[in-house]
Structures are given as C-alpha cells and as structure tokens.
C-alpha positions in Angstrom: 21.1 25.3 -23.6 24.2 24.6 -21.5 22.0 24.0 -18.6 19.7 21.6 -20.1 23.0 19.7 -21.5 24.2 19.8 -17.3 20.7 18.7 -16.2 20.6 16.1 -19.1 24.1 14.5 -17.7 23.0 14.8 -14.1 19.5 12.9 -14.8 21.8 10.0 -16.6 24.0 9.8 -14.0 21.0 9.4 -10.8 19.3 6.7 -13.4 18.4 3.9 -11.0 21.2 1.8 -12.5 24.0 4.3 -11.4 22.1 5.4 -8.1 24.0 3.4 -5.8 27.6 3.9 -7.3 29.2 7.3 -5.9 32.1 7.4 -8.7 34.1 10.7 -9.1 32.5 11.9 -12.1 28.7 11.7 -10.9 30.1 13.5 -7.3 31.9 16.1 -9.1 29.0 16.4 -11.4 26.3 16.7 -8.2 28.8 19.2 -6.8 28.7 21.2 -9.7 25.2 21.4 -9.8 24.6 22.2 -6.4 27.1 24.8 -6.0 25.3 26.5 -9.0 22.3 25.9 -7.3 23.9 27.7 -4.0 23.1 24.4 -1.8 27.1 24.6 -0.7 26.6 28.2 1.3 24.8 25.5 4.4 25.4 22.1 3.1 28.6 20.2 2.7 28.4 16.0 1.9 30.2 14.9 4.9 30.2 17.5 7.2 27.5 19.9 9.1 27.8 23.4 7.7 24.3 25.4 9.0 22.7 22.8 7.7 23.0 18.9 8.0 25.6 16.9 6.4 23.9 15.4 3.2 25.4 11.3 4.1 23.3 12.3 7.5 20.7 13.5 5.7 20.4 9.9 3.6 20.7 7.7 6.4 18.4 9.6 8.4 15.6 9.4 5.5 16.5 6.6 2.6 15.1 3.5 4.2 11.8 5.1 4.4 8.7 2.6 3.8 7.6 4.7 1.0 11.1 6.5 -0.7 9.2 8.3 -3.5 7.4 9.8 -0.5 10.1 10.7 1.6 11.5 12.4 -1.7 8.6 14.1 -2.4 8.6 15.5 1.0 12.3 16.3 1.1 12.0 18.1 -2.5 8.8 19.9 -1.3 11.1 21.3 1.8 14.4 22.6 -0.4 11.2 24.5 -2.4 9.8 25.9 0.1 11.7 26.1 3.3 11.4 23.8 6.4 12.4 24.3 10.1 12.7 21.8 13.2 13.9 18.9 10.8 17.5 18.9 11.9 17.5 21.2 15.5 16.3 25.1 15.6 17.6 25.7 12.2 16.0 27.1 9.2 16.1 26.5 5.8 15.4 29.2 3.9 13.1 28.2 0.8 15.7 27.3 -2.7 13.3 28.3 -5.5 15.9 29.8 -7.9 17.1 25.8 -7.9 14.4 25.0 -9.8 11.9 22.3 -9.0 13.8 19.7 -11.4 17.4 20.8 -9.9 16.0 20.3 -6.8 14.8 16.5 -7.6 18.2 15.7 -9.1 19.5 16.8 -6.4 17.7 14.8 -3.4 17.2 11.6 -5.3 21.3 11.8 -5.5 21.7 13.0 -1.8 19.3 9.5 -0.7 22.0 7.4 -2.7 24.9 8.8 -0.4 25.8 6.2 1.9 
C-alpha cells in the first residue's frame, strides 16, 4: 500500500501542470523513487556515473517531434536494456522498476532542464 501511496504522489507531481517546475519536493520525491528503483547505482541528475547524466539525457531527447514517442522508446530501453545510445556502454534491462516506475520516472527525467 505504501508503494501505491509513493507512486500516487509521484504521478501528481509529473502532472503536465507541475512538469516543468523542478521544486525540492518533486526532486527529492523522483530521488526517492529512483533510488528504490536502483536507477542511482549508474545514473546521477547532473553528473555521468556509468551511465549518462539524466539533464543530458533530457536535452539530448525532449525536443523530439513526437515526445510520447521518444518516451515510449526511452521507457521501452530502461525495460529492457539498450546499448550504443550514450558510447560502448550497456544498460542492463530495469524490470524490478516496474513498467509504471519506469514511466514516472522518464516523463520526470524529459522535464530536467
């Protein structure tokens, strides 16, 4: 229950009203749920860990032609796993996330800026 009351909070605070605003509590709250989600082990916001930066990440993909696309595509790769995006790299597939976590997750990452 105390997962679907984090996930509930999380949705609210990506809503395409608050997607732009980076305040403290939606940061902390994205932190939270992508430590639990183990994203932190390779990714940081700001800086390159194993894996891209997530502020590179968004200016690399958010101005897109077609975002839901390029979300779509960018949830599809946590899932599953993806190489040669960002270098010789791998990303090992995040299915223990959770398909919605995932989601939550990359729609907020596209809003960094």
């Amino acid at each position: 229950m105390k997962a679907q009351a984090v996930l509930m909070t999380v949705l609210l605070l990506v809503s395409p009203a608050l997607a732009a605003a980076e305040s403290d509590g939606e940061m902390a709250a994205m932190l939270e749920l992508a430590d639990n989600s183990r994203c932190l082990i390779c990714h940081d916001v700001d800086s390159n860990v194993t894996g891209p930066a997530w502020r590179d990440v968004a200016k690399r993909y958010r101005d897109g032609s077609d975002g839901r696309a390029i979300e779509e595509i960018l949830v599809k790769r946590v899932y599953e796993g993806s190489s040669g995006n960002w270098g010789t790299e791998t990303m090992s597939s995040n299915k223990r996330a959770g398909i919605d976590n995932i989601r939550v997750l990359v729609r907020w990452i596209l809003t960094l800026r």
